[in-house]
C-alpha positions in Angstrom: -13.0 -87.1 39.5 -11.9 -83.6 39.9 -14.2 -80.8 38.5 -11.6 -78.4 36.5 -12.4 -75.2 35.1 -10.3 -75.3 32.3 -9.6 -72.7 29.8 -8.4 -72.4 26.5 -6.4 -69.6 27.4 -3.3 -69.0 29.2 -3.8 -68.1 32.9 -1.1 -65.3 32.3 -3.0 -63.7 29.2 -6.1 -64.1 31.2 -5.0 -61.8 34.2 -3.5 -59.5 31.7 -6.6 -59.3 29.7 -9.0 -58.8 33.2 -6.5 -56.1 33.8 -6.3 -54.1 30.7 -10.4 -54.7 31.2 -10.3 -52.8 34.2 -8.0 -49.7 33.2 -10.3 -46.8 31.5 -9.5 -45.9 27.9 -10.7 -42.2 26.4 -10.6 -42.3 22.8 -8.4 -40.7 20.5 -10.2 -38.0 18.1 -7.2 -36.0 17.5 -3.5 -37.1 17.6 -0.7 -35.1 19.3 0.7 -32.7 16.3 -2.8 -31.9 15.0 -3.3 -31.3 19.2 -0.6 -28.8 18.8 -1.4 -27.6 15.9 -4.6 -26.3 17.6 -2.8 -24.8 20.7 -0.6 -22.9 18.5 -3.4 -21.6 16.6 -5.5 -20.2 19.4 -2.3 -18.9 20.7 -2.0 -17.3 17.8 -5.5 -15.8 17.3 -5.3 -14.4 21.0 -2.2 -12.9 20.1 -3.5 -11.0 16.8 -6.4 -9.9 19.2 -4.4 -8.6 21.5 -2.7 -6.6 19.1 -6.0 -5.5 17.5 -7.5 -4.4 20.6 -4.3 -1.7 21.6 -2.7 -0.9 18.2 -3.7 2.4 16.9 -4.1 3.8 13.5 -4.3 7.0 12.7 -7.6 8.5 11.0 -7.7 11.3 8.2 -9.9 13.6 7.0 -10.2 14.2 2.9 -10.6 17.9 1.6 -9.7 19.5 -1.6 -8.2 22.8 -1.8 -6.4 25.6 -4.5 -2.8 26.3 -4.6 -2.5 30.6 -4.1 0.6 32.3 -5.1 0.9 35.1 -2.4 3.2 38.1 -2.9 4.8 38.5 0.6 6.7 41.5 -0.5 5.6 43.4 -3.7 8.8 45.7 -3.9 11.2 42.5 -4.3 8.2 40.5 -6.0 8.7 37.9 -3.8 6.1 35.6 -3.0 4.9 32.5 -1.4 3.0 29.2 -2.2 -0.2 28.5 0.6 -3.0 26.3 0.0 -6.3 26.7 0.4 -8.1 24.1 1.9 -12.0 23.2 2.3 -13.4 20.3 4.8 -16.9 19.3 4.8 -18.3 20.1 8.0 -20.0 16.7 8.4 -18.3 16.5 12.0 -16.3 18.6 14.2 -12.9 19.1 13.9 -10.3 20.1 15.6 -7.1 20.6 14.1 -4.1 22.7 15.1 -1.8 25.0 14.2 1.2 23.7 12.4 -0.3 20.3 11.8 0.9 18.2 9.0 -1.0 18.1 6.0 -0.5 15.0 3.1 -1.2 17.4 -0.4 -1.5 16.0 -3.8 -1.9 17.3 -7.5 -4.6 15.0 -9.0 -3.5 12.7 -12.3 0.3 13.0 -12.5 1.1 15.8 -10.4 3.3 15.5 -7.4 3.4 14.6 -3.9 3.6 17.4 -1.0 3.5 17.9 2.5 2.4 21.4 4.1 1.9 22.6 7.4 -2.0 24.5 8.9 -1.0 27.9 8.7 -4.5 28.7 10.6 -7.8 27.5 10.7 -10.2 30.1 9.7 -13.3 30.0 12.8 -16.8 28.6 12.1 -17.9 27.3 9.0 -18.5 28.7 5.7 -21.3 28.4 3.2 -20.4 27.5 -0.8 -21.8 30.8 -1.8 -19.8 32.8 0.9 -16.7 31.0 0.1 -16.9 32.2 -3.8 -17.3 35.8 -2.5 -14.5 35.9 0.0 -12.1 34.1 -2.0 -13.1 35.2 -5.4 -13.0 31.7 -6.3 -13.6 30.8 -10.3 -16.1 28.0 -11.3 -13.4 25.1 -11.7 -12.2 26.4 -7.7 -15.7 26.9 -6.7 -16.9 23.4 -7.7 -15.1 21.9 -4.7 -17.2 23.6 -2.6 -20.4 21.9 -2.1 -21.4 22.3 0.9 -20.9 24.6 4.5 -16.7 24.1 4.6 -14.5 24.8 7.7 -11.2 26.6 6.3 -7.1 26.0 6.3 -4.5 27.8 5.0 -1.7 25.8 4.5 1.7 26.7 4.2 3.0 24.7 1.3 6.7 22.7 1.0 8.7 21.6 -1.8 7.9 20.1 -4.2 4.6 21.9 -4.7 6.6 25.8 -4.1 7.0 25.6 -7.6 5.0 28.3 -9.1 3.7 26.5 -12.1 1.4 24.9 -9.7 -0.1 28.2 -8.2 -4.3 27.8 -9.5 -3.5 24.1 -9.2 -6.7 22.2 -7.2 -5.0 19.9 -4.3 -6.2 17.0 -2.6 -5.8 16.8 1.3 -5.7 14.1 3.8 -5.8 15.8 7.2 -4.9 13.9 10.2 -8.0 13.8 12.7 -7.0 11.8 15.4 -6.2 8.4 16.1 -8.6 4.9 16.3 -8.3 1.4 17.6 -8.1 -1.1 14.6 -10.1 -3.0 16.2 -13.3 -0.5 15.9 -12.7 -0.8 12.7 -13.8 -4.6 12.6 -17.4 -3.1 14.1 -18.6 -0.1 12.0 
C-alpha cells in the first residue's frame, strides 16, 4: 500500500497560506488620513515656529504726561499745544527726535498722535520736576519716581485748547522684540 500524506486542504491554498506565512506584516496603529492628518499638523507647527522665531513686534514704553498751551507769539496771541511727558527711568531709553508718540485723554477723551519734540538729558527727581515745571498736585501725582523728560509736539485732535491742563497717557515706541521671546519671559 502506498503511504500518502494526505491533507484536508487544498494543495493550492496550502502554498498560498506557506507563502503569505513567509511575507512580514507590520501592524497597522494608525490608518492613512489620520497619517496625514499628523504630517500636516507638524507641518503646520513648524511653520508657526518659523514665523515665531523672525516676526517682530514692536515694544512700547507707558508714561503719562500734561497737555501745555504754549504762547508762540504773545503779540498775535497765538499759541501751541505740546505735551509734557514723564517715563520711569526703570531702564534706559533711547528715543529720538521726531519719534511717534500714541497720546490718549483718560475716560472718554480722544485719541492723538504727537511727535518728540526733544528729550530733555538725564533724569529727573519727583521733587525737581514740581519746581521746574511748576507742576500742581493733580500734575505732580504722576510723578513718582526719578523721570526722563519729552516734549511732545501735539496733532489734531488733541490741538484743541480745551484740552490744555488735560493729563495724557503715552505709549512710546522702544524698539522692536522677537514674539517668540515673549513665549520665555
Amino acid at each position: 500500500m502506498k503511504d500518502h500524506q494526505h491533507t484536508i486542504f487544498r494543495e493550492n491554498a496550502w502554498a498560498a497560506y506557506q507563502e503569505n506565512d513567509n511575507q512580514t506584516v507590520l501592524p497597522r496603529f494608525v490608518t492613512p488620513p489620520v497619517f496625514l492628518f499628523f504630517w500636516i499638523f507638524a507641518g503646520l507647527l513648524l511653520s508657526a515656529g518659523g514665523i515665531a522665531w523672525f516676526l517682530e513686534i514692536p515694544v512700547y514704553a507707558a508714561g503719562s504726561g500734561i497737555l501745555l498751551e504754549q504762547q508762540i507769539s504773545p503779540l498775535s496771541g497765538v499759541s501751541e499745544m505740546r505735551a509734557l511727558l514723564f517715563l520711569p527711568a526703570n531702564r534706559p531709553l533711547a528715543i529720538p527726535n521726531g519719534a511717534s508718540i500714541q497720546l490718549q485723554v483718560p475716560g472718554t477723551g480722544p485719541n492723538g498722535n504727537g511727535q518728540v519734540e526733544r528729550v530733555e538729558p538725564g533724569l529727573i527727581s519727583p521733587q525737581d520736576a514740581r519746581k521746574r515745571y511748576s507742576l500742581n498736585d493733580a500734575s505732580a501725582s504722576l510723578i513718582t519716581g526719578p523721570s526722563m523728560i519729552l516734549l511732545i509736539r501735539v496733532v489734531p485732535p488733541l490741538l484743541d485748547h480745551v484740552y490744555a491742563g488735560s493729563i495724557v497717557s503715552a505709549q512710546v515706541p522702544i524698539g522692536s522684540q522677537r514674539l517668540l521671546t515673549f513665549l520665555f519671559e
